[in-house]
BAMAR-501825 format. One record per residue (C-alpha): residue in one letter; y negated, z, x. Coordinates in nm, 4 decimals, m for minus. Example, Ala and Ser with C-alpha at 12.3 -4.5 7.8 and 13.67 -1.06 7.14 Angstrom:
pt rest: A | yy: 0.4500 | zz: 0.7800 | xx: 1.2300
pt rest: S | yy: 0.1060 | zz: 0.7140 | xx: 1.3670
//
This chain:
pt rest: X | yy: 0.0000 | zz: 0.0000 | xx: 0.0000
pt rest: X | yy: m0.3524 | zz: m0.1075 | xx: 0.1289
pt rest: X | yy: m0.6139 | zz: 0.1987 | xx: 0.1691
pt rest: X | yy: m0.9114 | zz: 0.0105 | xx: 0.2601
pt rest: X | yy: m1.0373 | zz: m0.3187 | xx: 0.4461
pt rest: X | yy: m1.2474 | zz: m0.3060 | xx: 0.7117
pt rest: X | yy: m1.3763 | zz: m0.6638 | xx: 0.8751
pt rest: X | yy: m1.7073 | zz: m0.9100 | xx: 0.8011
pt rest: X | yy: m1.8486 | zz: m0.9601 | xx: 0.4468
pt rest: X | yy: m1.8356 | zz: m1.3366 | xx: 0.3433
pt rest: X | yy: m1.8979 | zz: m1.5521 | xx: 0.0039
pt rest: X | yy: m2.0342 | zz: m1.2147 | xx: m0.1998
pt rest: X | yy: m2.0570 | zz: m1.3017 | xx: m0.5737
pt rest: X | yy: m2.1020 | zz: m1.0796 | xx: m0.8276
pt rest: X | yy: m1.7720 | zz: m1.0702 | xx: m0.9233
pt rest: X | yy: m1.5978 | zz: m1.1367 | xx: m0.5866
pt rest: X | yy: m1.6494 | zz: m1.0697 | xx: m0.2044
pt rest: X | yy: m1.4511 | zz: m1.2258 | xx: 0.1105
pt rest: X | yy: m1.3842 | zz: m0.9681 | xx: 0.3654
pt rest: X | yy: m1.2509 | zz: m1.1353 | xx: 0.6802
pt rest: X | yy: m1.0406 | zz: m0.9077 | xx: 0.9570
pt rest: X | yy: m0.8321 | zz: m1.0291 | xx: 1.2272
pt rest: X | yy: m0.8797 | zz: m1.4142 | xx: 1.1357
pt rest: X | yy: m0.7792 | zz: m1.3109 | xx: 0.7947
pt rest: X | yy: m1.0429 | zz: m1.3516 | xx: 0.4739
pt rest: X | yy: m0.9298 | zz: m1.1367 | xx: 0.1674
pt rest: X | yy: m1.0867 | zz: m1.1951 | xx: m0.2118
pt rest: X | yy: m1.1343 | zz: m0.9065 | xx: m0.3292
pt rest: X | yy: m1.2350 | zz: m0.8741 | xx: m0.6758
pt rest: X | yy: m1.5718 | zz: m0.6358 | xx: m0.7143
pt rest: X | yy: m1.7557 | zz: m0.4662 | xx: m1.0131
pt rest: X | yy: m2.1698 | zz: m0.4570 | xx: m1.0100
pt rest: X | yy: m2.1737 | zz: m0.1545 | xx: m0.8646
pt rest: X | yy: m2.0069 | zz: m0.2360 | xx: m0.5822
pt rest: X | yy: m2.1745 | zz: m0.5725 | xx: m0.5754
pt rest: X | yy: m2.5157 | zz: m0.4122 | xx: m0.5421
pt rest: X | yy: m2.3712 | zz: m0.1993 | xx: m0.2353
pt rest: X | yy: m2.2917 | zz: m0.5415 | xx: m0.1085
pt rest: X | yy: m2.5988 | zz: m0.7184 | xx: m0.2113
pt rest: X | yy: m2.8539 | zz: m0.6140 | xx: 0.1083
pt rest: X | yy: m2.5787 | zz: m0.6950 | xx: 0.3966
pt rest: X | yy: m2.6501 | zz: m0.9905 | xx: 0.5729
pt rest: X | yy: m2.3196 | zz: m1.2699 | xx: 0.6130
pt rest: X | yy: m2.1105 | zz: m1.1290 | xx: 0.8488
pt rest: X | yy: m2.1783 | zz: m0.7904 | xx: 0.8508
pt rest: X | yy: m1.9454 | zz: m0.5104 | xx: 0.9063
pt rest: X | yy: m1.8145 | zz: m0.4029 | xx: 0.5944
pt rest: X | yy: m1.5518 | zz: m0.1186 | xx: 0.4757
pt rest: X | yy: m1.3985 | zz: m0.1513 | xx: 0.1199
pt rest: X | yy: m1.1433 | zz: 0.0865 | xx: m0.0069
pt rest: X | yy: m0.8717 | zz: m0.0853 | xx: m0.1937
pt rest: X | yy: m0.6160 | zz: m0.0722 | xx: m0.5100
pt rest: X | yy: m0.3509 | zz: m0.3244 | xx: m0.5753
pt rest: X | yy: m0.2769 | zz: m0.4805 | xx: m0.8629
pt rest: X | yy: 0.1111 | zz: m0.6529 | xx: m0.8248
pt rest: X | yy: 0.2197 | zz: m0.8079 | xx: m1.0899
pt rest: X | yy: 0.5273 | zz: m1.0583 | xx: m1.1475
pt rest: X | yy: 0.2727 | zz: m1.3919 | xx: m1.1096
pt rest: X | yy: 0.0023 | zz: m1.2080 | xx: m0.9392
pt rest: X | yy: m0.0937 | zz: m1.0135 | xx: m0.6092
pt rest: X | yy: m0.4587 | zz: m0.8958 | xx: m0.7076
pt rest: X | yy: m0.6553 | zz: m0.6962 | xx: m0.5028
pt rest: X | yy: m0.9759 | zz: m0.5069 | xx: m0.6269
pt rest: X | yy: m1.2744 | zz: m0.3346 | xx: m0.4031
pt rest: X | yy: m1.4973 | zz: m0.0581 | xx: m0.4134
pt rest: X | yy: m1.7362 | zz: 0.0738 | xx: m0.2153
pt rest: X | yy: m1.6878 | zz: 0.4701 | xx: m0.3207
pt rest: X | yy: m1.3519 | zz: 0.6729 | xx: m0.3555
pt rest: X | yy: m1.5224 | zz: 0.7640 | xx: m0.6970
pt rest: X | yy: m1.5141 | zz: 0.4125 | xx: m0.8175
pt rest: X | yy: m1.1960 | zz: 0.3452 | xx: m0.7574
pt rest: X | yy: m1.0693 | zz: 0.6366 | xx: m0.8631
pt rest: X | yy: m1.2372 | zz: 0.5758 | xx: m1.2254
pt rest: X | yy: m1.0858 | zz: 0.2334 | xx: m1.1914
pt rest: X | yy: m0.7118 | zz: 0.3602 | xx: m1.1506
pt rest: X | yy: m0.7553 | zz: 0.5965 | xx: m1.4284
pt rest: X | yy: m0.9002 | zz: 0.3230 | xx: m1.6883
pt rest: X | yy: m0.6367 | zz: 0.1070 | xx: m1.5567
pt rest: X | yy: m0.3736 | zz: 0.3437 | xx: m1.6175
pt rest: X | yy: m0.4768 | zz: 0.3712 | xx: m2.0015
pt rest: X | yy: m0.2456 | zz: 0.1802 | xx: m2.2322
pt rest: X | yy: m0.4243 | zz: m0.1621 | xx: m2.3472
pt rest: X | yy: m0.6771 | zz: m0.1511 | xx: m2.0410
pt rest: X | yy: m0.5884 | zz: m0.3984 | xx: m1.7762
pt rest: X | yy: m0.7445 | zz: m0.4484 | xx: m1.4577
pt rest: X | yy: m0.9675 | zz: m0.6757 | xx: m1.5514
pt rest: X | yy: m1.1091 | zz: m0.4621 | xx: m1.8449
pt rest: X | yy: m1.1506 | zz: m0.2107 | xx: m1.6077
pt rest: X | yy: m1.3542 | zz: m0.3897 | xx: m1.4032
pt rest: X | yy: m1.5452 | zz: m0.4956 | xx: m1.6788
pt rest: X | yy: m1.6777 | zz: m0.1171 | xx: m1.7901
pt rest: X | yy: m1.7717 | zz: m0.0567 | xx: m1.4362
pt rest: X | yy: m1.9776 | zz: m0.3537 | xx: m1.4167
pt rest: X | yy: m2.1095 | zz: m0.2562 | xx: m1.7722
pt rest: X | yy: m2.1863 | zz: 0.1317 | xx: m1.6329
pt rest: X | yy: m2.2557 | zz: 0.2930 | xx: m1.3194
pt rest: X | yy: m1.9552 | zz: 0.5545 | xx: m1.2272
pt rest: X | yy: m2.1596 | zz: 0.8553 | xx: m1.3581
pt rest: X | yy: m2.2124 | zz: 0.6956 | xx: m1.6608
pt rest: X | yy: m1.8516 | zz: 0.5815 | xx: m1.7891
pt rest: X | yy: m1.7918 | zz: 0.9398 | xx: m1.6481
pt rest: X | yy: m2.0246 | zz: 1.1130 | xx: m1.8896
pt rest: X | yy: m1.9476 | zz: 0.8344 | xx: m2.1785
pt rest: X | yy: m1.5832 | zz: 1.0028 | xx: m2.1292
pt rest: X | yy: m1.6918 | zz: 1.3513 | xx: m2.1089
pt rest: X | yy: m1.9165 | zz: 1.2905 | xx: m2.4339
pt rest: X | yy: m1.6545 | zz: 1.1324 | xx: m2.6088
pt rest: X | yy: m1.9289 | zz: 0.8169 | xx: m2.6724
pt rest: X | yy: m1.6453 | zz: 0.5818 | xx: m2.7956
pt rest: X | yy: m1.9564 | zz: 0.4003 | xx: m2.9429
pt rest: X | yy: m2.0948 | zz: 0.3215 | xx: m2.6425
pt rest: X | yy: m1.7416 | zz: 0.2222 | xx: m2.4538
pt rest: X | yy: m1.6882 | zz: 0.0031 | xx: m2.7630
pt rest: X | yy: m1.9822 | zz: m0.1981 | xx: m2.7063
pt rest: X | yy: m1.7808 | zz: m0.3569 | xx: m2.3352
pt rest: X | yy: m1.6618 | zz: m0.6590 | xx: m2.3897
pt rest: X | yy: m1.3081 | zz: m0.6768 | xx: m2.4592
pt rest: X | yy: m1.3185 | zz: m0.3173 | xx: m2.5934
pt rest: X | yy: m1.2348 | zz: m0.1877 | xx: m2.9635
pt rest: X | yy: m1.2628 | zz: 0.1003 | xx: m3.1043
pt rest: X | yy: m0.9048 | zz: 0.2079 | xx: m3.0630
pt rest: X | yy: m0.9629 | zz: 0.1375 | xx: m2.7472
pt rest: X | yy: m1.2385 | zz: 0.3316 | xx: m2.6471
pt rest: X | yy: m1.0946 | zz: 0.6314 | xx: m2.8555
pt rest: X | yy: m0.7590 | zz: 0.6100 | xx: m2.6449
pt rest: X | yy: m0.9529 | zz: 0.5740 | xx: m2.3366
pt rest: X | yy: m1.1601 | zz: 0.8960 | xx: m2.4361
pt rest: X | yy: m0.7833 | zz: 1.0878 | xx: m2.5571
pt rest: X | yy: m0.6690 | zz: 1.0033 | xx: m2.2465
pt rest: X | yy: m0.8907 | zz: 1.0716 | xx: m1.9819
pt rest: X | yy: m1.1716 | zz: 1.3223 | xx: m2.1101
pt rest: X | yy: m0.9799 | zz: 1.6150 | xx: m1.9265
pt rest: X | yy: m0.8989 | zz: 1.4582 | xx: m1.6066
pt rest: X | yy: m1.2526 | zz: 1.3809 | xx: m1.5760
pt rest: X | yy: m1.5180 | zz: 1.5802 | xx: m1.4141
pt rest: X | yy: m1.8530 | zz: 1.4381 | xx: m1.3883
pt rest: X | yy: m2.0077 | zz: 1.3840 | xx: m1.1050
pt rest: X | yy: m2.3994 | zz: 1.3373 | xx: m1.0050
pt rest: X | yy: m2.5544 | zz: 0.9827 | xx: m1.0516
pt rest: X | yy: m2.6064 | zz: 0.7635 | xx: m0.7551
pt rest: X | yy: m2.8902 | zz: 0.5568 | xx: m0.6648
pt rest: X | yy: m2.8338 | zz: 0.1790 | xx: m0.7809
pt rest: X | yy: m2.9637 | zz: m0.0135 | xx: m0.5420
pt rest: X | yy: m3.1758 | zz: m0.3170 | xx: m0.6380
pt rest: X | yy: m3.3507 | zz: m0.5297 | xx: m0.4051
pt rest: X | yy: m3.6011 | zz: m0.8159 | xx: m0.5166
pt rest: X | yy: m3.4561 | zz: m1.1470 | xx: m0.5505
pt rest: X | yy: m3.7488 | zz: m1.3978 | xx: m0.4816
pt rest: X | yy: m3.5879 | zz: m1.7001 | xx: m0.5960
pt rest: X | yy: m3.5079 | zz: m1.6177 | xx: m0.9640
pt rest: X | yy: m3.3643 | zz: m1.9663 | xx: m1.0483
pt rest: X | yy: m3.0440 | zz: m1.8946 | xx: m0.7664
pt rest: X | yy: m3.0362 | zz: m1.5668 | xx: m0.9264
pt rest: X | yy: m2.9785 | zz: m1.7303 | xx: m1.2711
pt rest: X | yy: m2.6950 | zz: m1.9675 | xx: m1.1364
pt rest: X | yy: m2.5228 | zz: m1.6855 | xx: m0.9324
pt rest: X | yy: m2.5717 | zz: m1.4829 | xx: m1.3056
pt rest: X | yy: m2.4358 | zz: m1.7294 | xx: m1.4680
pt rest: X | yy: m2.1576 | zz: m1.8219 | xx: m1.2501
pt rest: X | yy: m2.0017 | zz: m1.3905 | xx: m1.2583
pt rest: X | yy: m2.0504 | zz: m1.4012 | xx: m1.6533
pt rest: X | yy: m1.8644 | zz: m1.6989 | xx: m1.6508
pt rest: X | yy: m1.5891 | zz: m1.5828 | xx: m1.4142
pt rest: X | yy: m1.6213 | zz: m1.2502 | xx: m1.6541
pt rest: X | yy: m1.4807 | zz: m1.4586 | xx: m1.9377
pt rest: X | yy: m1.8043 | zz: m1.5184 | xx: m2.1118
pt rest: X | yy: m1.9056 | zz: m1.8280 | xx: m2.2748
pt rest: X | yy: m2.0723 | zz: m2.0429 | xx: m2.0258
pt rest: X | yy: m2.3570 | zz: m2.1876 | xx: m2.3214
pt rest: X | yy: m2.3708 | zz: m1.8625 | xx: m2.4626
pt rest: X | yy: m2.4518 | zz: m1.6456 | xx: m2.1310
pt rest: X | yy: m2.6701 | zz: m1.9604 | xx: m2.0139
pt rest: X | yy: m2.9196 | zz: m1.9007 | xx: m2.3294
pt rest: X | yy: m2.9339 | zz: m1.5105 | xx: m2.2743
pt rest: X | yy: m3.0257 | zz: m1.5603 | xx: m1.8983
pt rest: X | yy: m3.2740 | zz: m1.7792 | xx: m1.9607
pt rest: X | yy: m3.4330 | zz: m1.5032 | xx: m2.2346
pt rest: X | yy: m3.3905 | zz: m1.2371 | xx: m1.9334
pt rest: X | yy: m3.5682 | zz: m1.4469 | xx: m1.6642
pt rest: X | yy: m3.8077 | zz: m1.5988 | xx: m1.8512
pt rest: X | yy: m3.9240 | zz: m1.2194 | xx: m1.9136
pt rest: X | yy: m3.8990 | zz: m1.1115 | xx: m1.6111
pt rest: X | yy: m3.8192 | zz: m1.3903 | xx: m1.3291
pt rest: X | yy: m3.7933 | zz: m1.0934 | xx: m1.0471
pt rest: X | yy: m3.4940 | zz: m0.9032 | xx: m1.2512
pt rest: X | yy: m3.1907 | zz: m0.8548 | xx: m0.9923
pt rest: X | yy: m2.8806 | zz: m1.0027 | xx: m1.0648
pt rest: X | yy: m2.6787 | zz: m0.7555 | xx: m1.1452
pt rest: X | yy: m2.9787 | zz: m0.5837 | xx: m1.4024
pt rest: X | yy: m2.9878 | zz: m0.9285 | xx: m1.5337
pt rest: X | yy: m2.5773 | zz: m0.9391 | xx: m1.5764
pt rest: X | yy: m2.6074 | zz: m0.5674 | xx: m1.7154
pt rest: X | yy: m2.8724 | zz: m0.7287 | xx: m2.0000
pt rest: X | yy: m2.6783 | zz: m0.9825 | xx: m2.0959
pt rest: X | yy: m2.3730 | zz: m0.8003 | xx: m2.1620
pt rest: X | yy: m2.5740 | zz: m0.6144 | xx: m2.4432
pt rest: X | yy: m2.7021 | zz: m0.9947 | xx: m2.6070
pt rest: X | yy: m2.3935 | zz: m1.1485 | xx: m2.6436
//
């Protein structure tokens, strides 16, 4: 079982990140969070991800965060009956780690519910489930540096809602409402926004 990779950061998406160690690249799928962690490394840079596996009979998945908290959350939401990796991934991107942490702790099923891919039975199993393995923890800083070219912003927006599993017309038209308010918004703040229009 994989702990972490450590090696060079290459091709960082929102959704995915190439980590390359001993002439080896690895895709390793990312949520938001750990995109924005990402997001102010230059190509190449030295980069440490931890790591969970996902092995399944077709697939050999692998998934990276930057905190032990994170992936921790992950493996619990993953380990929930009807959440899939995927899913998981999805509520982290929707939520900072604090956040789905206190959702949990609140029993906010409403709030869970409104992730795509999420029902209500869903989020009220998630809630059953995990509310008393859960112990919050303090909110982290999201980092959020200033994208100056807001129309590469849009495509690389457009291209993780897409790869998300969102309609490509549909996520297109709530972009273009986000940046055409505010052509500066990050990436992920603008991924984060359009999660709650569509």
């Amino acid at each position: 079982m994989l702990e972490y990779i450590s090696g060079t950061q290459h091709e960082l998406t929102p959704t995915t990140v190439v980590i390359e160690t001993s002439g080896v690249g690895y895709l390793l799928n990312i949520s938001l969070t750990t995109f924005a962690a990402l997001e102010k490394n230059q190509e190449g840079a030295p980069v440490k991800l931890l790591v969970q596996e996902i092995i399944r009979e077709d697939a050999w998945t692998l998934y990276g965060f930057a905190t032990s908290e994170e992936r921790e959350l992950f493996r619990l939401l993953n380990g929930v009956s009807g959440v899939g990796a995927a899913t998981a991934r999805m509520i982290l991107s929707s939520m900072q780690p604090a956040e789905v942490e206190q959702t949990i702790v609140n029993g906010d099923h409403s709030r869970l519910k409104n992730v795509k891919g999420i029902g209500l039975k869903t989020a009220q199993r998630i809630i059953v489930d995990l509310k008393d393995k859960i112990k919050p923890s303090d909110p982290t800083l999201l980092l959020q540096p200033d994208l100056p070219n807001s129309s590469a912003a849009l495509e690389e927006a457009l291209a993780a809602l897409v790869m998300l599993g969102f309609p490509r017309p549909q996520a297109a038209k709530a972009l273009r409402k986000i940046f055409d308010a505010d052509p500066s918004v990050t990436v992920e703040a603008a991924i984060k926004k359009a999660f709650t229009m569509m």
